[in-house]
C-alpha positions, 0 to 999 in steps of 0.5 A, a space after each residue: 854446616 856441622 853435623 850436631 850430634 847426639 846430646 845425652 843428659 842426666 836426670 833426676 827423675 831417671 833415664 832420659 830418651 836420647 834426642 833425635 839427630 838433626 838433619 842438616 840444610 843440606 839433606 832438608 833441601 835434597 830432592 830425594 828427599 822431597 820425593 819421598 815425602 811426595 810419595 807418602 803423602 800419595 798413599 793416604 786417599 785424599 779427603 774432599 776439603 769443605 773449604 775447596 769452595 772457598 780457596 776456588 772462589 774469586 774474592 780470595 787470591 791467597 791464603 796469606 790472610 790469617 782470616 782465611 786461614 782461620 775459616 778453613 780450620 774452623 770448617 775442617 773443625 765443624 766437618 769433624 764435629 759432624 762426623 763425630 755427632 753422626 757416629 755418637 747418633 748412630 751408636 745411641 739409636 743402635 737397631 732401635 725401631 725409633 730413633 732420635 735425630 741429632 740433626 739439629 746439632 748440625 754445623 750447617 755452613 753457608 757453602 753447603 747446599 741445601 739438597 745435602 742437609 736435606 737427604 739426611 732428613 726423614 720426613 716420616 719422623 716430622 711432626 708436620 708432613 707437607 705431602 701427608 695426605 688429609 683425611 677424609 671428613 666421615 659423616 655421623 652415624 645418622 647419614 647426614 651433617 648440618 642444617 637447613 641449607 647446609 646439610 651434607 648427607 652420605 651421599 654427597 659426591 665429594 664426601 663420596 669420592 673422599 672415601 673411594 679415594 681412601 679405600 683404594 688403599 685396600 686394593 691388593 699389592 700387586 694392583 698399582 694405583 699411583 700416587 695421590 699424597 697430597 692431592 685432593 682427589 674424588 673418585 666418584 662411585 662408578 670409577 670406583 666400583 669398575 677399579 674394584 671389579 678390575 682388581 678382583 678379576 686380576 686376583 682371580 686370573 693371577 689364581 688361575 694362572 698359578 694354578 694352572 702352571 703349579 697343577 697342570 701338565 703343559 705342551 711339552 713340559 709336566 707340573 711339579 707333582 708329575 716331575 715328582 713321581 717321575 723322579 721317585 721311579 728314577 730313583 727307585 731303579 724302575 727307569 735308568 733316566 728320562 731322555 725327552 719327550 718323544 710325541 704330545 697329544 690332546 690328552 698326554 705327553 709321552 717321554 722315552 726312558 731308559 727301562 731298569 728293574 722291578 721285582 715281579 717284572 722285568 722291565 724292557 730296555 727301552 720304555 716310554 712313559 704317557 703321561 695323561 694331562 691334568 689339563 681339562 680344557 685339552 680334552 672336555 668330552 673325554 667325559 662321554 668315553 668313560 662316563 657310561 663305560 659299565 666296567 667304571 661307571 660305579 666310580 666315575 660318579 663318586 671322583 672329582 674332575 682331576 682324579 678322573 685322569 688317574 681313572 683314564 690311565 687305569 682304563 688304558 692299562 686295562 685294555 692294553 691287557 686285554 689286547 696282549 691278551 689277544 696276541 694284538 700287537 700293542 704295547 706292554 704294560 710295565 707300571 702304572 702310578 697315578 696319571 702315569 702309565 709306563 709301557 714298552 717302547 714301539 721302536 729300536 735305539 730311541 727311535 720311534 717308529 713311524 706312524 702309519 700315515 708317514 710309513 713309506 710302504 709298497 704296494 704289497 705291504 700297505 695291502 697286508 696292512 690294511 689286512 692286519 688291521 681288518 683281523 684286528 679291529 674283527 680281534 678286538 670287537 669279537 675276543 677282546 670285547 672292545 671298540 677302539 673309537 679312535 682308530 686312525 692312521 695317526 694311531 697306528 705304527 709300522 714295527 717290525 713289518 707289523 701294525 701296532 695299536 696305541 692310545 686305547 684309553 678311549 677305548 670303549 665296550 660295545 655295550 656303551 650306548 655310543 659303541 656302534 656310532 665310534 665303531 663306524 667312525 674308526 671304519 670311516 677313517 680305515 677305510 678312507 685311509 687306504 683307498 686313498 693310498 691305492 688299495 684296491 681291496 680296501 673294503 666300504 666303510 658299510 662293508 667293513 662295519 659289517 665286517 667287524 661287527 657281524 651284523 648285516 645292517 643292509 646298505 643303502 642305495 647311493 650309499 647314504 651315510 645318514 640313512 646307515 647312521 639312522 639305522 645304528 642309532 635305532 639299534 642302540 636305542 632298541 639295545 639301551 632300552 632292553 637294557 633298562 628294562 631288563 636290567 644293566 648286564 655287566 661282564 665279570 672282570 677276572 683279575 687276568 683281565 684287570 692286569 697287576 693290582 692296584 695300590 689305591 693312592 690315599 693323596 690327592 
C-alpha cells in the first residue's frame, strides 16, 4: 500500500498544524512494533480493576455483549467517583478535630464485600454504638429509689456492682483491667476493694523501683547523681578517665582512674575512687558506728538518712588523716565531693593488690605481718586516738612487703560506748587469722586486747570468752556513766586533724 504523505492546507482562520503521517498496514502489523507497545504498557503499575470478579465469573464467557461492557465502564466510572469523593472529604475535613463523613455518598456495588465498606466506618462518630456500654442507674440523693416491695436502696448489689464496675475506670494507666463494653458486669464490693488495694501497691512498688534505681547506687553500677559528679572531676582535670570498677562491698563500690591535676595538691597516677552506696538497706546498722562517735554526734541528728552518707565519706577522710598522720601505711586522701571519696591507689599498673587473706607469703614474712599489724592497731589506739571495729584480713593489703590499712569509715574513738566491744572483735579476727595460718608467735585475742588497749583486764580460766566480754562491758558502763555525770569530754580537733576544708553543699 502507498505511503500517503503530509497534507497541508490553507486557512482562514491562519496557520494550521500539519497532520501526522499515516502509518501504512504494514508497519501496524510489525512485531516490533507490538513490542514496543508491550513495553510501554508494562511501565505504568497496573491497577487492581473492580470488574476482575465479574470477568472471572462464570455466567460470562465473553465480553462481546455490550451489557457486559457497560457494567465494567459503569464500575471503573463509580471507583473513580469513589476516589474522587475521599479526596474532596479529606480536603474539606483538613486537620479538623470533627470531621464530617462522606460515606453515605458512597457507590456500594454488590460485588464489594461487606468487610471493605466497613473499615472505613468510625463507630466513635455514630450516633448509636452497639458496643457502648450503659451506664449505671445512680440512686437519689436519699439512698433509696421506689416504694414498698420495690424499694431499691444504695446498698443493692446490682446497683453496687454497676458502679464498681464504672469506677475501675479510675484505676491508673498502667493497671490493665480488660474489656467490659457491652457487658453487663457487677463486681461485688470485696473484689473491688482488693483490685483497689492490688492497684495502689503496684503504684507504690512501680515508686520505689524508680526511686531506688534513679537515687540509689547498684551492685556494680552508680545512679545518675553519682555518674554526674564523676564526670564534672573528669571534666575539671582532676581524673584523666574511669577505668572500671576494681571491688564492691556492703557499703561502697570502689572505681580505679587515672589520677590528673589539682591546684593545691598533686594528684597521684593512679588513683581509685569509693564511692559510698545511698542504698540504706545494704548497710542498716552503719547508724550505731557514727550515731555516738563525739566528733559528729552534733550533726548526725540534724541529717536525714541519705545526707548521712555524705557524713560517712567525711568521717573516712578524717581518720584516713589522722593515720597519715601516724605514718600508718593507708591511703591518701586526694578529694572529697560528696559521697565520693578520691584516694590514692594501693597497687601498680592498675593492678590492686591483694588482700591479706589471698597473699601468698612465706613463713617469715606472714610472722613480720602479724608484727606490723600489732604496731598498728597499738598505733592507732594510742596516737591516733582510733578503733578500726572492723579489722579483718579482708581489709588489710599486702604492698610493697608492707600491710596497709583500708575502709576506716567505720572506725570509731574509744571513748564510744561500744569501743572496747569493736576493739576485742578486730583482736578476735587477727588473731584467728594468723593462728590459722602457722603463726606460732601469734598472741590470744586476751593477750592482744591488753596489748593494744593497755589495760590488764585479768583473763579467765579455760579462757571464757563471755566472762571477758562481761568485764569490757562492766567497763564501759562504769565509763559511760562517769561520763554522764561528769560531763561528756570531747578532744579539740585542729584543722590538721580534719584534713583540707570542706565547702558544705547547699544541694540535696
Amino acid at each position: 500500500m502507498d505511503q500517503i504523505g503530509v497534507v497541508t492546507t490553507k486557512s482562514p482562520w491562519g496557520h494550521v498544524a500539519p497532520v501526522a503521517p499515516a502509518c501504512s498496514l504494514t508497519d501496524v502489523m510489525s512485531e516490533q512494533l507490538a513490542n514496543q507497545l508491550t513495553e510501554e504498557d508494562n511501565t505504568f503499575p497496573t491497577l487492581t480493576d473492580p470488574a476482575a470478579d465479574l470477568l472471572l465469573s462464570d455466567e460470562v464467557s465473553e465480553t462481546t455483549s455490550d451489557q457486559v461492557l457497560a457494567k465494567m465502564l459503569q464500575l471503573q466510572f463509580d471507583r473513580e467517583f469513589d476516589d474522587q469523593l475521599r479526596r474532596e472529604e479529606k480536603r474539606f475535613n483538613g486537620d479538623s478535630k470533627v470531621s464530617i463523613s462522606f460515606e453515605n455518598y458512597r457507590m456500594v456495588h454488590p460485588y464489594e464485600d461487606s468487610d471493605s465498606s466497613e473499615d472505613e466506618v468510625d463507630w466513635q462518630d455514630t450516633k448509636h454504638d452497639p458496643y457502648k456500654a450503659d451506664k449505671p442507674q445512680n440512686t437519689p440523693r436519699r439512698g433509696f429509689s421506689g416504694k414498698g416491695k420495690n424499694i431499691t436502696t444504695k446498698h443493692d448489689a446490682e446497683t453496687c456492682g454497676r458502679k464498681n464496675t464504672a469506677r475501675m475506670d479510675n484505676f491508673a494507666p498502667g493497671v490493665h483491667i480488660g474489656d467490659g463494653l457491652g457487658m453487663d458486669l457487677k463486681l461485688s464490693n470485696q473484689v473491688y476493694n482488693s483490685l483497689k488495694q492490688h492497684c495502689y501497691n503496684e503504684q507504690r512498688r512501680s515508686a520505689r523501683l524508680h526511686e531506688k534505681k534513679e537515687h540509689s547506687t547498684a551492685e556494680h553500677a552508680v545512679d545518675p547523681r553519682t555518674r554526674l559528679l564523676m564526670y564534672k572531676m573528669v571534666n575539671a582535670g582532676v581524673l584523666e578517665n574511669i577505668n572500671g570498677c576494681i571491688s564492691t562491698g556492703k557499703e561502697s563500690v570502689v572505681f580505679h582512674a587515672d589520677g590528673g591535676s589539682l591546684e593545691e595538691q598533686p594528684v597521684p597516677s593512679e588513683v581509685v575512687l569509693k564511692v559510698f552506696k545511698t542504698t540504706l538497706n545494704e548497710f542498716k546498722n552503719r547508724d550505731r558506728y557514727i550515731k555516738d562517735d563525739y566528733r559528729f554526734i552534733d550533726r548526725f541528728s540534724k541529717l536525714n538518712p541519705r545526707k548521712v552518707i555524705r557524713l560517712w565519706a567525711e568521717k573516712e577522710m578524717h581518720n584516713l588523716t589522722r593515720m597519715r598522720k601516724a605514718e600508718i601505711p593507708c591511703p591518701e586522701v586526694v578529694l572529697l565531693k560528696k559521697h565520693i571519696l578520691v584516694m590514692s591507689f594501693i597497687g601498680k599498673d592498675h593492678i590492686p593488690a591483694p588482700k591479706l587473706k589471698d597473699a601468698k607469703l612465706g613463713s617469715e614474712e606472714m610472722k613480720s605481718a602479724f608484727y606490723q599489724v600489732l604496731h598498728m592497731m597499738q598505733q592507732m589506739y594510742q596516737e591516733c586516738n582510733l578503733v578500726h571495729a572492723d579489722l579483718s584480713e579482708y581489709n588489710m593489703l599486702w604492698h610493697e612487703g608492707k600491710v596497709w590499712l583500708i575502709d576506716v569509715s567505720q572506725s570509731i574513738e574509744p571513748r564510744h560506748p561500744h569501743a572496747l566491744e569493736f576493739l576485742f572483735r578486730d583482736c578476735r579476727n587477727v588473731s584467728t587469722f594468723f593462728q590459722k595460718r602457722g603463726v606460732s608467735e601469734a598472741m590470744t585475742v586476751y593477750e592482744l586486747f591488753n596489748a593494744v588497749s593497755g589495760m590488764n583486764i585479768p583473763i579467765p580460766p579455760d579462757e571464757a570468752e563471755a566472762e571477758f566480754i562481761s568485764e569490757i562491758m562492766a567497763y564501759e558502763k562504769r565509763n559511760e556513766d562517769h561520763v554522764q555525770r561528769r560531763g561528756k569530754k570531747t578532744f579539740h580537733v585542729t584543722s590538721e586533724d580534719c584534713g583540707p576544708p570542706l565547702i558544705p553543699d547547699s544541694d540535696d
